[in-house]
C-alpha positions in Angstrom: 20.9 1.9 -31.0 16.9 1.8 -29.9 16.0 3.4 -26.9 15.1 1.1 -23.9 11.6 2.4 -22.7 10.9 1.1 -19.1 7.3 1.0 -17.4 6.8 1.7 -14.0 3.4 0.2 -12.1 2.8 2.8 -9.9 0.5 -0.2 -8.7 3.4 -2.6 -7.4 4.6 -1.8 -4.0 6.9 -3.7 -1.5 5.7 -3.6 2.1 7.9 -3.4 4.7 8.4 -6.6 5.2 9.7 -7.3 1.6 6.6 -8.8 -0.1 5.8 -7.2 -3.3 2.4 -6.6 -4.1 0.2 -5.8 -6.7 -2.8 -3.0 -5.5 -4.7 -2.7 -8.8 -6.0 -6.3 -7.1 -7.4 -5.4 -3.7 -10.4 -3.9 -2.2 -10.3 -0.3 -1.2 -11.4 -0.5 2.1 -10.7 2.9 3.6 -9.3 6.2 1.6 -8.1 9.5 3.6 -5.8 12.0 2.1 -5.0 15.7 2.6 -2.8 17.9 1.1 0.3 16.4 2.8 -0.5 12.6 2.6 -2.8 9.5 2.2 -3.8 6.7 4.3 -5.7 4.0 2.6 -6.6 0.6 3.5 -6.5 -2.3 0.9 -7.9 -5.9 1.6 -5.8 -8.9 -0.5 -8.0 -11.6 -1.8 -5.8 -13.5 0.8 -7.5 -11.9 3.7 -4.8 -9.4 4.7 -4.7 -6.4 4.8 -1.9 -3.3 3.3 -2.3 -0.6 4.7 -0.6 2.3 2.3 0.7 5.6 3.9 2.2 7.8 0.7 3.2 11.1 1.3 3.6 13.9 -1.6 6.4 16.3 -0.8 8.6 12.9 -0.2 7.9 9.8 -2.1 10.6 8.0 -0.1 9.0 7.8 3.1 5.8 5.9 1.8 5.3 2.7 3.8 3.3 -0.4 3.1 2.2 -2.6 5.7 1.1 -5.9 5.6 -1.6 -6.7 8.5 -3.4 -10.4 8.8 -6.9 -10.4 10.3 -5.7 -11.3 13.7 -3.4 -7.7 13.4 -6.3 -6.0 12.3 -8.9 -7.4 15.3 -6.0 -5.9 17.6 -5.6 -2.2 16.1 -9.7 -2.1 16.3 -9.3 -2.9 20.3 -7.0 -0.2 21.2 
């Protein structure tokens, strides 16, 4: 019997609202990291924006959240 071989896009992500996205097709915007995490900033050709927290000692808590431009405007005024 073959072997199934399965691929894994470490470029698809789900935000957390449940859209599943694809970041090899968005704008880099802003890039942090440390030896703990990243923060980075990706801008959709749609105009919103994902902003992706991943953390290295615990893959499970990365989070991916999807801003719109009005969202954005609001996090720059506080």
């Amino acid at each position: 019997m073959p072997q199934l071989m399965t691929t894994i896009n470490p470029d698809m992500i789900i935000t957390t609202c449940g859209r599943e996205l694809d970041l090899s097709n968005t704008e880099l915007v802003i890039e942090r990291a440390n030896s703990l995490f990243s923060y980075n900033i990706h801008k959709l050709k749609t105009g919103e924006y994902i902003i992706a927290e991943k953390f290295y000692a615990n893959p499970f808590n990365n989070r991916y959240i999807l801003l719109n431009d009005e969202q954005i405007e609001l996090l720059k005024n506080l």
